[in-house]
C-alpha positions in Angstrom: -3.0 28.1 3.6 -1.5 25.8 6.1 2.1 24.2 5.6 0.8 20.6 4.7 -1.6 21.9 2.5 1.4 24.0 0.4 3.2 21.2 0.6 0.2 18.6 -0.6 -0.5 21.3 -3.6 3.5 22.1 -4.4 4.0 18.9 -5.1 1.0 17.8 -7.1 1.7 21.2 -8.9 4.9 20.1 -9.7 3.5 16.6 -11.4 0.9 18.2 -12.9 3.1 19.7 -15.1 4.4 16.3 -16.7 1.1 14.7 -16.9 -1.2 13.8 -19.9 -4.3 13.2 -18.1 -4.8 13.1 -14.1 -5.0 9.1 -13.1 -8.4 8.2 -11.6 -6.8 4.8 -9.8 -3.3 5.1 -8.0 -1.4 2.1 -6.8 1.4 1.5 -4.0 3.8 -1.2 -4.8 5.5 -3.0 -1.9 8.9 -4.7 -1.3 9.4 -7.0 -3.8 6.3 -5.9 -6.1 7.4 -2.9 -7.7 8.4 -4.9 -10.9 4.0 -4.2 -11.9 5.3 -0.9 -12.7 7.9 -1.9 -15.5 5.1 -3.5 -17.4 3.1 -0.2 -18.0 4.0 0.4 -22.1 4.4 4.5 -22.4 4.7 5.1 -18.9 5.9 8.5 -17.9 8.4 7.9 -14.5 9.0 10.4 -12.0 11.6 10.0 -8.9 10.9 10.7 -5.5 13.5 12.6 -5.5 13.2 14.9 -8.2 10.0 16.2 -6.6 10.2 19.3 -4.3 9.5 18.4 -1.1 8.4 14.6 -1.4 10.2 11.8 0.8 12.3 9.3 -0.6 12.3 5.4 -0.3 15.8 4.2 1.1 14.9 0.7 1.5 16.0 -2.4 -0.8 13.6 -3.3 -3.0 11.6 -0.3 -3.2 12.7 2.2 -6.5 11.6 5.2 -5.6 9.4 6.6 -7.9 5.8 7.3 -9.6 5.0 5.5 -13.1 1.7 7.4 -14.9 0.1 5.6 -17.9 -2.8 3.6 -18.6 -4.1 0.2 -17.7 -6.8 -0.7 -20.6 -8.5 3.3 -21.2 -7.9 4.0 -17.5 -5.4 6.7 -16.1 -3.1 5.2 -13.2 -0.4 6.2 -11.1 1.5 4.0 -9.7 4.5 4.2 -6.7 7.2 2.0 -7.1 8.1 2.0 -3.9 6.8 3.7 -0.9 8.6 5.1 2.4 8.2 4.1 5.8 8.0 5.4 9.5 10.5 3.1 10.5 12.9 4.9 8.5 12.8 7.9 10.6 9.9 10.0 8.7 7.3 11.4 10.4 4.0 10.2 9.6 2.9 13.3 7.7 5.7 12.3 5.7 5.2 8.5 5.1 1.4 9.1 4.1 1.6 12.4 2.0 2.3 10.2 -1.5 -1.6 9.3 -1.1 -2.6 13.1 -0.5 -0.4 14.3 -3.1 -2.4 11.0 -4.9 -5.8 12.7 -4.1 -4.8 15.9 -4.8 -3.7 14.7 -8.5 -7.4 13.4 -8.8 -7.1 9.8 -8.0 -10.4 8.5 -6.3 -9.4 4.5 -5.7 -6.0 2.9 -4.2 -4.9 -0.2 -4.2 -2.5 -0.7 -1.6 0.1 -3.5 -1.5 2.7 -4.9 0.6 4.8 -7.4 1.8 3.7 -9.5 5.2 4.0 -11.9 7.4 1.7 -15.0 7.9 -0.3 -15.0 11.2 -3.3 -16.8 10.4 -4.0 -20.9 9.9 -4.0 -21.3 6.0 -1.5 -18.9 5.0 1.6 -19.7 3.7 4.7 -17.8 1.9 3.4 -17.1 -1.8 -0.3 -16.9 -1.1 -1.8 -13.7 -1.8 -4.3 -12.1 1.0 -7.3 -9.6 0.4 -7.4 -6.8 3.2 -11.0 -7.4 4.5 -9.8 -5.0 7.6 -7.0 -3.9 9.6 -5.3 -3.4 13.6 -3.3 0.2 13.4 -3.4 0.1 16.9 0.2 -0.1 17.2 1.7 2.9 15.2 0.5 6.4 15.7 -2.6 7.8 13.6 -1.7 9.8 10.4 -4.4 12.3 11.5 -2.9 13.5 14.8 -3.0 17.0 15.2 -5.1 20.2 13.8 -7.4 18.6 11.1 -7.2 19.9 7.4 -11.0 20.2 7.0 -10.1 20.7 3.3 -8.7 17.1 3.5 -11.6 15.5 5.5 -13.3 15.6 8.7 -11.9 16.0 12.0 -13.5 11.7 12.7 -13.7 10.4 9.9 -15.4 6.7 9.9 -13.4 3.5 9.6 -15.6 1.3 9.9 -15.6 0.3 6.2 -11.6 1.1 5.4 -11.5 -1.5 2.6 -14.4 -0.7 0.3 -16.8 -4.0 0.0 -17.3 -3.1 -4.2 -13.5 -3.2 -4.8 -12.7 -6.4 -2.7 -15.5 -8.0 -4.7 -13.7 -6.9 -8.1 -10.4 -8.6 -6.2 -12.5 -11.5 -5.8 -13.9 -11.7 -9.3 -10.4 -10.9 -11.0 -8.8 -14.2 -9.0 -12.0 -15.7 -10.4 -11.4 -14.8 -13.9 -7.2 -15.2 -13.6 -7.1 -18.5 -11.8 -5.5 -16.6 -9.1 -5.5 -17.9 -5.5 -6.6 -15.2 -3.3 -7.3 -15.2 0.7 -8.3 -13.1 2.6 -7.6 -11.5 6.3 -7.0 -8.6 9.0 -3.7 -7.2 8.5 -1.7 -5.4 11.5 0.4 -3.0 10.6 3.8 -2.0 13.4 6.5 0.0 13.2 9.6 -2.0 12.7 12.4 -2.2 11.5 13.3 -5.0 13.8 10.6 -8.4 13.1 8.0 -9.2 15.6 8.6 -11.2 18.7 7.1 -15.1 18.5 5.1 -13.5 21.6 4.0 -10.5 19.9 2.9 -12.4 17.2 1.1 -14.7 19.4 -0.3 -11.3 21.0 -1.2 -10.4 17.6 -3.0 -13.6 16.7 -5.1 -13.1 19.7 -6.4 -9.7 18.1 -7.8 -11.6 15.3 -4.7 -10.7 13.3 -3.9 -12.9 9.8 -0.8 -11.3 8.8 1.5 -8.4 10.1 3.8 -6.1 8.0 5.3 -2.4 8.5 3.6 0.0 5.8 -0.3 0.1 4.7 -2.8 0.4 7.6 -1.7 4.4 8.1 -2.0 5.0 4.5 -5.3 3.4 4.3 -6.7 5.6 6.9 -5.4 8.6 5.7 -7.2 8.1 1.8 -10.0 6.8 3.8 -9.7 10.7 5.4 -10.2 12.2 2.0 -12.7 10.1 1.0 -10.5 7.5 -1.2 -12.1 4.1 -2.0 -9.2 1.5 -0.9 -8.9 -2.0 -1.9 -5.3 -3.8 -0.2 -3.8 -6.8 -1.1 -0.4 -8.4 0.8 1.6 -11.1 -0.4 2.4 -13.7 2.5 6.5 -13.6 2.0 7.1 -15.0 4.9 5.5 -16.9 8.8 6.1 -14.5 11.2 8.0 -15.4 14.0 7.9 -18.6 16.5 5.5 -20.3 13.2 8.8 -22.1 11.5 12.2 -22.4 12.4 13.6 -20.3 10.0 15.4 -16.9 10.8 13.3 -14.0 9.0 15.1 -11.5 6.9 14.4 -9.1 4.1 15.9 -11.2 1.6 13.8 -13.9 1.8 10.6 -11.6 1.7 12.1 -10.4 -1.5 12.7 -13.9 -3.0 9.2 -14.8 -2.0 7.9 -11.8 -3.8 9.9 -12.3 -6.8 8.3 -15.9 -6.7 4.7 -14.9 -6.7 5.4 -11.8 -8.9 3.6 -13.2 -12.4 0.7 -14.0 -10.7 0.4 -11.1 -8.4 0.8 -8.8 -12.0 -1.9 -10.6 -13.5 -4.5 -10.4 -10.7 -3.6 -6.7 -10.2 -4.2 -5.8 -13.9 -7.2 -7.8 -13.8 -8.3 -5.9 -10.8 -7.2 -2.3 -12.5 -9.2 -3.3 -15.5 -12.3 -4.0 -13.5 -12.3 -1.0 -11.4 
């Protein structure tokens, strides 16, 4: 067995062991979001860095750790918090939460985050369906020797964000009175915010908002044969759109603001798929 595939299994192994029932549906929370988590009544928690092996968040607004427990009769797992390749992991690193998330049995992800406002419509506080994404711009989680017992060596992308679940997005806005958009997100590296003529670059692409985390992960469940559904609250217009400096404390006010009505359309969503 390879070394990422003992690693994948130690760590699932090592949940396993404090689990009730495997979760079906898992869930990455973003900056500013993780407070989803805190509403899940007889949740078993887990930190990040009690696990064997497993990377740990180090950035603000992101706790560090897996909730399990149910939403209506259906097993989740939930990261609050996730970690980033910007804070010096390797990629294998930043996406092997969703593998040890497969391996744990989970066959749907919703995936979260916290982004900047490209496109004409969006403003800070709107909510944005994933319809499709640019990861252009950071390295491919699936670089090097394939794990056939993952997926294949090219896998297809040209569906990353199942059409079934972004309907149930749609129908839980419907049924929550929820504003949601939708868009291409862009994921970068970071740390450091985008240039107003990198954003401009990015617009160009057919880009709506831009963030740091997501579009790697997303690939990497679409690898295993995940079904992925992505949501990113607008905290913020990226750079050379207002006049206002950007900094990760206004992404996390922003968040905090929207933070009822992101629950509420994510528990909608949960209970629908």
């Amino acid at each position: 067995m390879s070394a990422i595939l003992e690693r994948i299994n130690g760590c699932a192994s090592f949940l396993e062991q404090k689990l009730k029932e495997k979760p079906k549906i898992a869930v990455v929370l973003g900056s500013g979001l993780g407070g989803f988590a805190d509403s899940i009544e007889n949740g078993i928690s887990v930190e990040y860095r009690d696990i064997p092996g497993f990377p740990v968040s180090t950035v603000e607004g992101h706790r560090g750790r897996f909730v399990f427990g149910k939403i209506g009769e259906k097993p989740v797992a939930i990261m609050q918090g996730r970690v980033h390749f910007y804070e010096g992991y390797s990629m294998e690193d930043v996406v092997l939460p969703i593998r040890v998330l497969r391996a744990l049995g989970a066959e749907k992800l919703v995936l979260t985050n916290a982004a900047g406002g490209i496109g004409n419509g969006l403003t800070p506080g709107d909510l944005m369906l994933l319809t499709d994404h640019i990861a252009s711009f950071v390295p491919s989680p699936l670089l090097g020797p394939n794990e056939s017992a993952l997926g294949p060596r090219f896998p297809d992308m040209s569906e990353v964000y199942s059409n079934p679940l972004q309907e149930k997005a749609r129908q839980a806005a419907l049924e929550t009175g929820v504003s949601l958009k939708n868009g291409v997100y862009l994921q970068v590296t970071g740390p450091s915010y985008e240039t107003p003529a990198e954003v401009r670059l990015y617009k160009a692409l057919g880009a709506d908002a831009v963030g740091m985390s997501t579009a790697v992960e997303a690939v990497c469940a679409r690898h295993m044969g995940m079904e992925v559904c992505g949501i990113s609250c607008i905290t913020n217009l990226a750079a050379g759109l207002s006049k206002a400096p950007l900094s990760h404390e206004e992404v996390q006010e922003t968040a905090d603001h929207v933070a009822a009505q992101f629950q509420k359309l994510l528990r909608r969503l949960l209970e629908l798929m």
